[in-house]
C-alpha positions as CSV (number, residue, x, y, z in Angstrom):
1,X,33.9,16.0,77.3
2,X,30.8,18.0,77.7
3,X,29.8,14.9,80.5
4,X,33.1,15.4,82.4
5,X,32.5,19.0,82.6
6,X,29.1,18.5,83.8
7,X,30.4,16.4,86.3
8,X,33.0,19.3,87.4
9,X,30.0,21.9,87.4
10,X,28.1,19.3,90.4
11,X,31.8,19.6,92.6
12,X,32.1,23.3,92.1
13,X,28.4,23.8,93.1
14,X,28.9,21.2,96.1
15,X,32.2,23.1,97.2
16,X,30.3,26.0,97.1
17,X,27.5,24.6,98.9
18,X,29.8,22.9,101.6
19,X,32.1,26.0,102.5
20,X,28.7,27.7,103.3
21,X,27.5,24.9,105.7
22,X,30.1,22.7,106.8
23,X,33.4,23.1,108.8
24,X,35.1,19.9,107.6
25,X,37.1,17.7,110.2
26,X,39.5,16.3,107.5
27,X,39.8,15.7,103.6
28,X,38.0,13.0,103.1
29,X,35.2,14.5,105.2
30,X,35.0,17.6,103.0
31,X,34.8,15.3,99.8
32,X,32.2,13.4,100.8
33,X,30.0,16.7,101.5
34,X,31.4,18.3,98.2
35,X,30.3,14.9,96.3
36,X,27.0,14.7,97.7
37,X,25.9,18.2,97.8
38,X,26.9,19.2,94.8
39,X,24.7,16.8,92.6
40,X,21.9,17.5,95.2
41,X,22.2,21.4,95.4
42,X,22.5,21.5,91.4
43,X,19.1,18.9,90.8
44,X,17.3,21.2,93.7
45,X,18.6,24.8,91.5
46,X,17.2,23.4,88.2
47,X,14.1,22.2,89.3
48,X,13.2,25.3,90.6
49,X,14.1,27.1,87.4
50,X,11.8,24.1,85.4
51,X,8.8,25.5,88.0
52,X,10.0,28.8,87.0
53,X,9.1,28.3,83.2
54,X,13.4,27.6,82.0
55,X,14.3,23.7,81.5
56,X,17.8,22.9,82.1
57,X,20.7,24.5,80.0
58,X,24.9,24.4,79.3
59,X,24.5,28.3,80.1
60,X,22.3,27.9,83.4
61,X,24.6,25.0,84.6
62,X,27.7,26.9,84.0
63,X,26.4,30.0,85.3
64,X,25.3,27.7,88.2
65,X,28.8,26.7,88.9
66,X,30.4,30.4,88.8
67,X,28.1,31.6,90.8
68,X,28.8,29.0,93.8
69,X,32.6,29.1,92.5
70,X,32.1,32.8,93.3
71,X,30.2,31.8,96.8
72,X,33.3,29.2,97.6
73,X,35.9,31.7,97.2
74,X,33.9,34.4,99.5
75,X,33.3,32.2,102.3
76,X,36.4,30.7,102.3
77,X,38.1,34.2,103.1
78,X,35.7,35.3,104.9
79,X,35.4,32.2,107.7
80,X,38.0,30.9,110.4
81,X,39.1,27.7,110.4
82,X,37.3,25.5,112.7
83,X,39.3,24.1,115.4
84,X,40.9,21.1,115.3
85,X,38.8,17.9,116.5
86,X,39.9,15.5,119.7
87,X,42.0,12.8,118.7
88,X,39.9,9.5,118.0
89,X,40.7,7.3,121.0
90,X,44.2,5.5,121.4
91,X,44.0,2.3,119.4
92,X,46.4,0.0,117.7
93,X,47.0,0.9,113.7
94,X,45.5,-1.1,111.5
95,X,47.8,-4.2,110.1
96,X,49.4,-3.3,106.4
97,X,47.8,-6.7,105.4
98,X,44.1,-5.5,106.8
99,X,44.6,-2.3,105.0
100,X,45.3,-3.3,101.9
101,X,42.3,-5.7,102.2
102,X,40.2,-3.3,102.8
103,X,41.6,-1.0,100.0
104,X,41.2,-3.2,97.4
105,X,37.4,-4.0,98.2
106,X,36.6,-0.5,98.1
107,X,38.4,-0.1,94.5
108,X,37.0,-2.9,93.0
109,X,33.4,-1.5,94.2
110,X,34.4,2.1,92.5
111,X,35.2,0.4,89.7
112,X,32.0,-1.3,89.0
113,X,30.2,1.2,90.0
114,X,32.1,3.4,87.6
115,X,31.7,1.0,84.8
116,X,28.1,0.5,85.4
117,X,27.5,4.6,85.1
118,X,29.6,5.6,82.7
119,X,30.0,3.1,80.4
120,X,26.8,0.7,80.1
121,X,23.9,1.8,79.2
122,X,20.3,2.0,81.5
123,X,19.1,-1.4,81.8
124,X,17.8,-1.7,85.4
125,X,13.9,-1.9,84.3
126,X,13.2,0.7,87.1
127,X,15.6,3.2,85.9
128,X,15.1,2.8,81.9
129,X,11.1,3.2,82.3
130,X,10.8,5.4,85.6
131,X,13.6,7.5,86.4
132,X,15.4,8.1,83.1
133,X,12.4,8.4,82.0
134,X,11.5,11.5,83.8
135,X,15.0,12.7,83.0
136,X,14.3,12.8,79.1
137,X,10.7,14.6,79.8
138,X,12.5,17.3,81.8
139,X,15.4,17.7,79.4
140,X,13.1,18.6,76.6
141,X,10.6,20.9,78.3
142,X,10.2,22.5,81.8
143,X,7.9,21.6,84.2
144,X,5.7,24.6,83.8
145,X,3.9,24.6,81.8
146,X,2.9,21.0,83.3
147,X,4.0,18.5,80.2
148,X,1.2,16.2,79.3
149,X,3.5,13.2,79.9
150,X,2.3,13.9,83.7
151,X,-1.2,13.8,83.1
152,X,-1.1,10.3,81.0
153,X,-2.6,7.6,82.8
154,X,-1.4,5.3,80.0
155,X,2.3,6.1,81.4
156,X,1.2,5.4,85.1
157,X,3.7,2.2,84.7
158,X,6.6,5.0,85.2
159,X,4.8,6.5,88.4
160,X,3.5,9.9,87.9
161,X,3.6,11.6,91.1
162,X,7.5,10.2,91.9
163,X,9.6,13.5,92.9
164,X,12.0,14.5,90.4
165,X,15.1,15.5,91.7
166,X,17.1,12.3,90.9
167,X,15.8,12.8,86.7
168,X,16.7,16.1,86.9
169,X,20.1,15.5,87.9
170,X,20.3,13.1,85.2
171,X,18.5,15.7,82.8
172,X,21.6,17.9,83.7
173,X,23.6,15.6,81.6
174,X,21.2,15.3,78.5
175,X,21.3,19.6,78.9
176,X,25.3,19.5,78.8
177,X,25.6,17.0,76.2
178,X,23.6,18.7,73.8
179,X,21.2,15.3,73.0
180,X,19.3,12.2,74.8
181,X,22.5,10.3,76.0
182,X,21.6,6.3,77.3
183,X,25.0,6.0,78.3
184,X,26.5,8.8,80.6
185,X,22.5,10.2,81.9
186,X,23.4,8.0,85.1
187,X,27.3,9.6,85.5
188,X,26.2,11.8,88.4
189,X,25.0,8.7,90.3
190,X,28.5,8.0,90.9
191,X,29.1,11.1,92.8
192,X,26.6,10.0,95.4
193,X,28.2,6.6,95.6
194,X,32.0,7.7,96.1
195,X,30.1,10.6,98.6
196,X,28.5,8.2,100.9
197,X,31.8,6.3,101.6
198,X,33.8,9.2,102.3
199,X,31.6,10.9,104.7
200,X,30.6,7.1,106.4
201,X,34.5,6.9,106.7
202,X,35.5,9.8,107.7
203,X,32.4,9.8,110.6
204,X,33.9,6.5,112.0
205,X,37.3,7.2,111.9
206,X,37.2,10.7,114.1
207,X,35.2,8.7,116.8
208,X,36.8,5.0,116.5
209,X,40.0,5.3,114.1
210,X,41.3,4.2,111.0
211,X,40.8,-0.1,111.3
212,X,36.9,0.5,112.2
213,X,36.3,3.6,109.5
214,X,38.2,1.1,106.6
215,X,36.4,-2.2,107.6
216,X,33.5,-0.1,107.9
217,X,33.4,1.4,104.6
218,X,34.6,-1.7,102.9
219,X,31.8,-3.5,103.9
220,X,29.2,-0.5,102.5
221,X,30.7,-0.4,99.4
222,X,31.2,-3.7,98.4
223,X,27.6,-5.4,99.7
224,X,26.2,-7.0,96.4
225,X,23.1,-4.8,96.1
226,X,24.9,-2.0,96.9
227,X,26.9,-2.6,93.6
228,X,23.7,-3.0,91.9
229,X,21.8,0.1,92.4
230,X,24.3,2.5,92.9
231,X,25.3,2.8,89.3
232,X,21.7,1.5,87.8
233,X,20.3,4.8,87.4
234,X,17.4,4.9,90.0
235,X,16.8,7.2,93.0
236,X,17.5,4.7,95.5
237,X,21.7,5.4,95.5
238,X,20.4,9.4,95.9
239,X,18.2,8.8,98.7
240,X,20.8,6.4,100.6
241,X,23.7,8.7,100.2
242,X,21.2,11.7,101.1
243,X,20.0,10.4,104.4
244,X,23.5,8.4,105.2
245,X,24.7,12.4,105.0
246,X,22.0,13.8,107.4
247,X,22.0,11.4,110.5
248,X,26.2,12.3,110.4
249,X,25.0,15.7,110.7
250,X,22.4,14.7,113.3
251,X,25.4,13.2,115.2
252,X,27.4,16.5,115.0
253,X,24.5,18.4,116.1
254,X,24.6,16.7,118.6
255,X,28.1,17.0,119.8
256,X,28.6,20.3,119.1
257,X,25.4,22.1,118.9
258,X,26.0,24.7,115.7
259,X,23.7,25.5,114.1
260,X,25.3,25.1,110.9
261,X,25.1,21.2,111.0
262,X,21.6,21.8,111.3
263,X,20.5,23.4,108.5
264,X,22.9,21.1,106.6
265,X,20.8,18.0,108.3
266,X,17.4,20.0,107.3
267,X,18.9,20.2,103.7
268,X,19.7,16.8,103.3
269,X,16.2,15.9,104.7
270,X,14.7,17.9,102.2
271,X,16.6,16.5,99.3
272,X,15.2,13.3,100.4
273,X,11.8,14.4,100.1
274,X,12.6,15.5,96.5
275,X,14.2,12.4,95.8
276,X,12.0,9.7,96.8
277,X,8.4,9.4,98.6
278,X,10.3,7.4,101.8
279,X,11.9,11.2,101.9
280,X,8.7,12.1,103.6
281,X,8.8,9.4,106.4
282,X,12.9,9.5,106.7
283,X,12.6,13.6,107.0
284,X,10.1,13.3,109.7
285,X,12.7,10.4,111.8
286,X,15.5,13.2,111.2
287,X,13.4,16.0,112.9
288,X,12.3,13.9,116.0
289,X,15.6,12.4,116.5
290,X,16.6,16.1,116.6
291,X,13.8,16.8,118.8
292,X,13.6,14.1,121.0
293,X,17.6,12.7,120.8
294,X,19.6,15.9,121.3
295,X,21.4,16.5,124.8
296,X,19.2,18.5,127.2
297,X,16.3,18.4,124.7
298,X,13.6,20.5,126.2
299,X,15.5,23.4,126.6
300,X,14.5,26.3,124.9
301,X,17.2,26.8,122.0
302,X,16.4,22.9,121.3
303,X,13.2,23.4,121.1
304,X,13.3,26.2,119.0
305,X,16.2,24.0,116.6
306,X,13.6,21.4,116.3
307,X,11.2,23.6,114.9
308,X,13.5,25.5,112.6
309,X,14.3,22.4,110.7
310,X,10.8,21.3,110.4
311,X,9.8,24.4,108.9
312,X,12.8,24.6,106.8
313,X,12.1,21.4,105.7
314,X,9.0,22.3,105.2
315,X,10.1,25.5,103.1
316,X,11.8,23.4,100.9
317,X,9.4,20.5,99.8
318,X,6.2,23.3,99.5
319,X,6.9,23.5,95.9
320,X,7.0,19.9,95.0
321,X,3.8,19.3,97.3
322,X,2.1,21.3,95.3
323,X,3.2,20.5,91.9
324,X,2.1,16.7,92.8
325,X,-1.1,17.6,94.6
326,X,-2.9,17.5,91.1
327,X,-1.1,14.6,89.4
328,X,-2.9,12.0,88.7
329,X,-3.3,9.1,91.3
330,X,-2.8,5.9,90.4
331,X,-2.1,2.0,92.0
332,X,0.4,3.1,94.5
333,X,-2.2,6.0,96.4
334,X,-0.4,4.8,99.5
335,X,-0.9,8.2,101.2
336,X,-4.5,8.6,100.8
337,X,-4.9,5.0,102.0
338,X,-2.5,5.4,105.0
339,X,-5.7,5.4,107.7
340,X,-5.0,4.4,111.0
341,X,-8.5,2.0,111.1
342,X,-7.2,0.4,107.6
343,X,-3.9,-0.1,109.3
344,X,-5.2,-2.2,112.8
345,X,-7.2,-4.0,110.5
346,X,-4.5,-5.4,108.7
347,X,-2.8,-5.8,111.1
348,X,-2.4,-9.6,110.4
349,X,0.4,-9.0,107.8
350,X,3.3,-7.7,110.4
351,X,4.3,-11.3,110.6
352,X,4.5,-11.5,106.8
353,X,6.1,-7.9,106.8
354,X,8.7,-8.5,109.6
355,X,9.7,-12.1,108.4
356,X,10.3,-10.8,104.8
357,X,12.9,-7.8,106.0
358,X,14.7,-10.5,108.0
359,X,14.6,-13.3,105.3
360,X,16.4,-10.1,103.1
361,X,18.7,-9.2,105.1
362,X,20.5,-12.5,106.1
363,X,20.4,-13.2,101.8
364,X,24.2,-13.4,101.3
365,X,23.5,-13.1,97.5
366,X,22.6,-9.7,98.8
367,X,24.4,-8.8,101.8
368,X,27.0,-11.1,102.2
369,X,27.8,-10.8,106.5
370,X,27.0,-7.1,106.5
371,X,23.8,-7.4,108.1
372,X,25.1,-10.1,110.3
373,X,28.2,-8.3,111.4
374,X,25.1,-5.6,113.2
375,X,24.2,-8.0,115.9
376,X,28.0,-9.2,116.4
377,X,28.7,-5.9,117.2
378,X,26.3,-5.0,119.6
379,X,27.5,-7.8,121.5
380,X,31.0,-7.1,121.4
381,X,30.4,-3.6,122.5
382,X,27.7,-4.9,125.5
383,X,29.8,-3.2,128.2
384,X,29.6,0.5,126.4
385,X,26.0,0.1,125.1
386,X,25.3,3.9,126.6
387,X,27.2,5.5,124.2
388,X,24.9,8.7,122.9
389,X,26.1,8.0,119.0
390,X,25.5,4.5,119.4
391,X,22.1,5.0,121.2
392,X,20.8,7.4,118.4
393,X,21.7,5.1,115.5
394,X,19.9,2.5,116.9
395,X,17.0,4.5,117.7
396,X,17.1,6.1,114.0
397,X,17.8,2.2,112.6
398,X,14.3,0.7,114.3
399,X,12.4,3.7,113.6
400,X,13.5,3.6,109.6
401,X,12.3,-0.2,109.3
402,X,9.0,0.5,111.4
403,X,8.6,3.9,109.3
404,X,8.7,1.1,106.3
405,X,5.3,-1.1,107.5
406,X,2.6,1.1,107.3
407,X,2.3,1.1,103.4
408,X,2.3,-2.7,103.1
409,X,-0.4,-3.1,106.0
410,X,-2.3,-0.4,103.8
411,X,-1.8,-2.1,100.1
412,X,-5.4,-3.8,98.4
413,X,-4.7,-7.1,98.3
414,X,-3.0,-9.2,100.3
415,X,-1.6,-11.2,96.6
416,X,-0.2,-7.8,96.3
417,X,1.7,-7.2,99.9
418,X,3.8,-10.3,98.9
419,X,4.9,-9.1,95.4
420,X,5.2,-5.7,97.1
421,X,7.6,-6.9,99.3
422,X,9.2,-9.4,97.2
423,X,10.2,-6.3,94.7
424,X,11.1,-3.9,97.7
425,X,12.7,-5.5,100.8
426,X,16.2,-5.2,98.6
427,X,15.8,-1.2,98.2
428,X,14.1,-0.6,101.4
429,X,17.3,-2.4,103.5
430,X,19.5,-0.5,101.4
431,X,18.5,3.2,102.3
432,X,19.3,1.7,106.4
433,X,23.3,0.6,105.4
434,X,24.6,3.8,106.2
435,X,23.0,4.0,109.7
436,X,24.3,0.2,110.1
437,X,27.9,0.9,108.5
438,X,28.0,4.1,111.1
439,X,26.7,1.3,113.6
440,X,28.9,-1.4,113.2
441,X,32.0,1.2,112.9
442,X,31.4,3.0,116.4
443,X,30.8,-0.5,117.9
444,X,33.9,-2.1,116.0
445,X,36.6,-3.9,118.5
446,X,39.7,-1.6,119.3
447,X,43.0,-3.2,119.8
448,X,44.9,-2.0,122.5
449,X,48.1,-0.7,120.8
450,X,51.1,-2.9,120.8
451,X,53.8,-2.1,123.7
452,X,56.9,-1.4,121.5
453,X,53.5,1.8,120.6
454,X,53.2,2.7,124.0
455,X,55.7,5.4,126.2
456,X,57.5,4.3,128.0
457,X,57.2,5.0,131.9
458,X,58.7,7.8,133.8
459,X,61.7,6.8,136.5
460,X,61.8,9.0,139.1
């Protein structure tokens, strides 16, 4: 019970957190902002209360929730409904047959996912000594005083200096529970999993139409490794849903230019830096596709847009920056070591580097045909290849994998670049399927609507 609460405190914080920065288009765009802010916006509160000296509480979680229940209500009277969005363009309905194929992926994907978080115990090695880890150390005392747990190099196997916003938001649930709780710590995760598919859907279907959002989002939700981190407890189903959120907001920036979808896009960035250490490298890609992507983009107000989200951004992470700065370092100093005269003289792995993303990603253990589905795509949209959405996801796509090499070409040994990449190539492909879902939705083929559909002509 107190779990399912819990659970309703995230969506009341995330409705709360979504009337203040998002107009929604429809629905099912609003949930998936609501189910991905909320666990977000709640970790983010709570870790700055643990800085503050307080470690998470039933009274500061409900408190929490009333005051963005308050904030929801406010806004909501207070703001105009946005304007209804053009019509996705003309296209044939999806068949009744396709439909309910797709339907029944995406609910058998739920379901394991649910079954994984809420009824199965942490057993995904990562999670148990990493992740949930953290999450029992910051249920049972705040992070200020610093807790000797993150000055033991004999715990260094759980990676000291990993942000903590993804244990917090499973220490949430040990708070509201009242105890340590192996079962339901990783319920939240399964906010961020039914959150991703929404907004993914919802993203596709105002700019393609219902066949391309469903077949779309049936592929993301059912890929096989998909399935197996999103309810495993790690921060890898966080990080995908967070950065999956921010390029759709990138996208809206750039159609519409409010400002609104910018700070949520500098949010989201930010989450990711507080989620995992790729944060830092995806945050940056978000604030040079805004940059350097955007309509018109050395024009004064996009300039200055740019540089508002950076500092935001910026704003944001400080505090975990400079918690971390005196944690110990240990095996995986990849900053330190990211030097750009170590990096050309490595240079000899990119073959080894490249070759193992590609043998990953055509793994149908792993995949299935979602990553082959990209390149069929792009081909069967070659005569509309200049579309500006289309153009920026491939852009942000390439730049995520290259963002990815650096730390292999920097790693000690070279035995250790191969089990590296043997342990990572999995993750590192999954934080890129919402930019290829979005990808292969905007580029799916459109029918042309049957002509019993179409009006009939005028006679003059």
């Amino acid at each position: 019970m107190w779990c399912a609460l819990y659970l309703c405190c995230l969506l009341i914080v995330g409705c709360g957190a979504a009337k203040c920065l998002v107009r929604s288009r429809s629905w099912i765009e609003w949930a998936g902002w609501v189910l991905c802010l909320g666990p977000g916006v709640t970790g983010l509160c709570l870790v700055a209360l643990s800085i503050l000296g307080w470690r998470p509480s039933r009274l500061a979680i409900l408190l929490l929730a009333a005051f963005f229940a308050v904030v929801a209500v406010v806004v909501r009277r207070t703001r105009s409904q946005e304007s209804a969005p053009p019509a996705p363009p003309a296209a044939a309905p999806p068949p009744k047959w396709w439909t309910a194929l797709c339907l029944i992926a995406i609910a058998y994907g739920i379901f394991v996912v649910a079954l994984d978080t809420l009824v199965y115990p942490t057993i995904e090695w990562d999670a148990f000594a990493i992740w949930q880890l953290k999450s029992k150390v910051l249920a049972s005392q705040p992070l200020w005083p610093r807790p000797a747990y993150f000055s033991n190099i004999a715990l260094s196997f759980s990676h000291l200096r990993y942000p903590v916003l993804a244990p917090m938001i499973s220490a949430g649930v040990h708070a509201m529970v009242g105890r340590i709780d192996d079962e339901l710590e990783k319920a939240p995760f399964l906010l961020f999993y039914l959150g991703l598919g929404a907004a993914v859907y919802a993203a596709i279907q105002s700019r393609r139409g219902t066949t391309a959002a469903l077949s779309a989002t049936a592929l993301l939700m059912t890929t096989p490794l998909m399935l197996n981190y999103a309810g495993s407890g790690t921060a890898e189903m966080a990080l995908t849903a967070f950065y999956g959120c921010s390029i759709i907001f990138i996208l809206r920036w750039q159609e519409r230019q409010q400002i609104s979808d910018l700070i949520a896009a500098s949010l989201l960035s930010a989450l990711m830096i507080w989620t995992k250490n790729e944060g830092y490298a995806l945050a940056a890609i978000n604030v040079l596709a805004i940059l350097l992507l955007t309509p018109h983009p050395l024009r004064r107000r996009h300039l200055l847009a740019a540089l508002a989200c950076a500092l935001l951004i910026a704003a944001l992470s400080v505090p975990w920056i400079w918690y971390a700065h005196p944690l110990p370092r240990t095996d995986e100093n990849y900053m330190d070591r990211l030097r750009v005269g170590l990096m050309l003289a490595n240079l000899r792995r990119l073959p080894l580097i490249l070759g193992s993303l590609l043998t990953e990603a055509i793994r149908p253990d792993h995949w299935c045909i979602f990553w082959f589905l990209l390149p069929a795509a792009a081909i069967l949209n070659r005569r509309r290849p200049t579309q500006r959405p289309v153009v920026t996801l491939w852009i942000l796509l390439a730049a995520q994998l290259l963002a990815y090499v650096p730390p292999f070409l920097v790693v000690d040994l070279w035995k250790n670049v191969k089990e590296l990449l043997d342990v990572t190539t999995g993750r590192l492909l999954l934080h890129a399927t919402p930019t290829a879902a979005l990808l292969i939705g905007l580029q799916w083929p459109q029918l042309p609507r049957p002509a019993a559909d179409r009006p009939a002509p005028m006679v003059h």
